[in-house]
N, C-alpha and C positions, 0 to 999 in steps of 0.2 A: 708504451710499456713503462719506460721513466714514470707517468704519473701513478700510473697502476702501483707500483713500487713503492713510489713517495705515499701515497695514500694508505698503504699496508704498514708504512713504516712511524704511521701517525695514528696509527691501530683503527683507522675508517675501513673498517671491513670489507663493508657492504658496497663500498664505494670504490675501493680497489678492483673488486668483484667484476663489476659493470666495467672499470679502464680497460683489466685486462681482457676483459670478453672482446670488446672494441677492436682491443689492439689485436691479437687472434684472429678477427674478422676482417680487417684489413691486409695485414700480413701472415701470410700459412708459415712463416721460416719462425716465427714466437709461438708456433704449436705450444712446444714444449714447455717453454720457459713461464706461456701463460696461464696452461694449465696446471702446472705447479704452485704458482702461485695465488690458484682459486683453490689451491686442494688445501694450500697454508691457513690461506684466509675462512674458508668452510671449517677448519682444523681448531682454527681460532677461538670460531663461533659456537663451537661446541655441535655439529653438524658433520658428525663423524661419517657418516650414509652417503654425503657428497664428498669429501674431501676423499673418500672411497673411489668414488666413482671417479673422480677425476684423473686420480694416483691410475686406475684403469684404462681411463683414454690415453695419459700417459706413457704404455709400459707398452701399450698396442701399435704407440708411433712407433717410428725407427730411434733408436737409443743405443745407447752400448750398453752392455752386459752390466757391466761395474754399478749403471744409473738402476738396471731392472732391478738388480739384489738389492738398491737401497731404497729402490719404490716397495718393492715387497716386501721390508723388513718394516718401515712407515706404517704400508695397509697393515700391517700382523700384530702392529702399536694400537693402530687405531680404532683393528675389531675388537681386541682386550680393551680400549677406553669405553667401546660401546657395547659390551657384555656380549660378547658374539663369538665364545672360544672358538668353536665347531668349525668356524670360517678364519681362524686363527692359523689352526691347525695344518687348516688345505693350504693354506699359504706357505707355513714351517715346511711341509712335505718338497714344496717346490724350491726350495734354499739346495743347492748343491753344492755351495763353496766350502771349502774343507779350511779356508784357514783360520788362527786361532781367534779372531776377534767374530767372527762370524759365527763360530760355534760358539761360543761364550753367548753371544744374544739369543743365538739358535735359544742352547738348554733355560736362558734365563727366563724367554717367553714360552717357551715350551712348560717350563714351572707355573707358571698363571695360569697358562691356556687348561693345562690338566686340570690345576685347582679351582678354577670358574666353573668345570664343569663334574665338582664333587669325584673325582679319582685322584684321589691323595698318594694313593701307592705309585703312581706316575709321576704326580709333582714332586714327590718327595724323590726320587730314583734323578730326573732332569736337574733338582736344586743341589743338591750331593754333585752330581758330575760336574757341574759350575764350580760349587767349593770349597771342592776333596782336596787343591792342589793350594789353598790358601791358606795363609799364617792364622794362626787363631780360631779356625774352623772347629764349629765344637756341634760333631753330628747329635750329641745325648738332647740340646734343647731344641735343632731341628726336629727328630725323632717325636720330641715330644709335645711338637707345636703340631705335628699334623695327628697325633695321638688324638690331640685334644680337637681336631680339627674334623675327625670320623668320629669321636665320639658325640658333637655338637651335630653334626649330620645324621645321626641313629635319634634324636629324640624325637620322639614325635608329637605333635601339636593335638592329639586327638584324649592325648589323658589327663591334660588339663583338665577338658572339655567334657572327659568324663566323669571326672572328680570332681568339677561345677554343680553337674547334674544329681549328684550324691548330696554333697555340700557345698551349697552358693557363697563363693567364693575363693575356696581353695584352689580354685583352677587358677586366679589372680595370683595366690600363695606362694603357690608351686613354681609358676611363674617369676617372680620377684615381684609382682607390681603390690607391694603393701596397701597402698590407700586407695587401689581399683579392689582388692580382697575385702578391707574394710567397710569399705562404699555397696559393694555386693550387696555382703554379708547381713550388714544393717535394715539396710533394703528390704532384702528377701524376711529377713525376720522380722518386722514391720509386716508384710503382708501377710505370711504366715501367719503371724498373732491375730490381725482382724479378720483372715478368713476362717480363721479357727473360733472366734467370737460372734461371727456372720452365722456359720452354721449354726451355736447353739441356739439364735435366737431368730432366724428367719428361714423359709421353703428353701432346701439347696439346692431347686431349681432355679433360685432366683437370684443365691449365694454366686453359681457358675457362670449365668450370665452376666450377674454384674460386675463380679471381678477376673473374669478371662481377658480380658484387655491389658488387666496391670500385670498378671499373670505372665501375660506372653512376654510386655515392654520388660519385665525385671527379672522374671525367672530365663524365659529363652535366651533375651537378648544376654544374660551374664555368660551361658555359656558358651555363645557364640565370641562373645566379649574376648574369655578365657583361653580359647581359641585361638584368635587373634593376636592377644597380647604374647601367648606361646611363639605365634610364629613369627612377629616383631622381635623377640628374645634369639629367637634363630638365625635369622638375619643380620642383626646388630654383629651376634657374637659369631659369625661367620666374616662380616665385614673384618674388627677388630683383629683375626687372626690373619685374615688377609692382608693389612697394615700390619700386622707384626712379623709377617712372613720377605714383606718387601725390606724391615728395618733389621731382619737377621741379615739377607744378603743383603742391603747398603753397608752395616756395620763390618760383615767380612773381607767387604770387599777394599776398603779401604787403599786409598780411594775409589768410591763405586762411580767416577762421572762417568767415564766410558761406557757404563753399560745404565745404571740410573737415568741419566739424560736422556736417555732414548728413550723412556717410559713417560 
């Protein structure tokens, strides 16, 4: 188990991994100790889904209470690393310690877990109960970080795509994307112009078949395009709130290690 250790502590993951499987397989009394520190190294690795599952074989040996509440606050870290409120949550529900450092994490991931899963009126209600009792707390730009945080969750990605389809490019517009609006726009007016040229001087049977190919590549594909970049803009500025939602409670928290570090 020593090597298992040393090999974790020289950030050889994968290689830790296999010491401590070893050493668990020779000795049952390093149950614990080795699957913790496969759940570390999995953790490491960015392999949230085992270092889960391990934190689980974990919590199923015999332990004391004090070790379960800190394996269960771990897994309830590492479903919010791996976008998995839902499974967050079932975890939160199974926290029963009433004292203050444990509700403090309780409502902190309780705050994410809501806001991961677009109900702001809950995260916002869990991050206030965190902190209402803190020097500098200033509910007006919480309030109005999730303001803007349902208001980004109401747009929808389809009136871009509609407005593409009206006018190629404005869906990009709308959007923010300037030089995908531009690049459309040109585009489509370029074909526009030669199939409007096509018709006066050739069969428009022969106008449709020959340009439905560029038709579909430049006209469809912009508003699908438009689409897209709509819900790219979505994402971003949903990420960006969600980093600005962690830097309100680090900044109130002052100092936030206690509850920061564990994220």
């Amino acid at each position: 188990m020593c090597l298992a250790e040393k090999r974790y502590a020289e950030g050889c993951y994968a290689t830790a991994i296999t010491e401590a499987r070893r050493a668990v397989f020779f000795n049952d009394s390093l149950r614990i100790r080795g699957n913790l520190l496969i759940a570390d190294c999995y953790m490491k690795m960015g392999s949230y889904r085992e270092a889960i599952r391990y934190l689980s074989l974990v919590a199923g040996q015999e332990c004391s209470d004090s070790l379960k509440q800190e394996i269960c606050l771990r897994k309830i870290n590492l479903h919010l690393r791996d976008q998995q409120p839902a499974y967050a949550l079932i975890e939160l529900s199974n926290l029963n310690d009433t004292s203050p450092a444990v509700r403090n994490r309780k409502n902190f991931y309780s705050a994410l877990a809501y806001y991961q899963i677009r109900d702001y009126a809950m995260s916002e209600l869990f991050a206030d109960r965190l902190l209402r009792d803190m020097p500098g707390y200033d509910t007006v730009t919480l309030h109005r970080l999730f303001s803007r945080a349902l208001k980004n969750s109401e747009r929808s990605p389809f009136f871009p795509a509609f407005s593409s389809a009206i006018l190629p490019g404005s869906g990009q517009l709308i959007a923010g994307f300037y030089r995908d609006a531009a690049n459309s726009f040109l585009l489509n007016a370029a074909m526009g112009t030669i199939t409007w040229i096509s018709f006066l001087r050739l069969h428009p049977l022969d106008v449709v078949l020959a340009l439905f190919p560029y038709v579909r590549r430049y006209y469809l594909s912009g508003i699908m395009n438009a689409r897209a970049l709509a819900v790219q803009k979505k994402e971003k500025t949903d990420l960006r709130l969600y980093n600005q939602l962690l830097d309100c409670i680090d900044q109130t928290l002052n100092p936030p290690k206690t509850i920061m570090n564990s994220l």
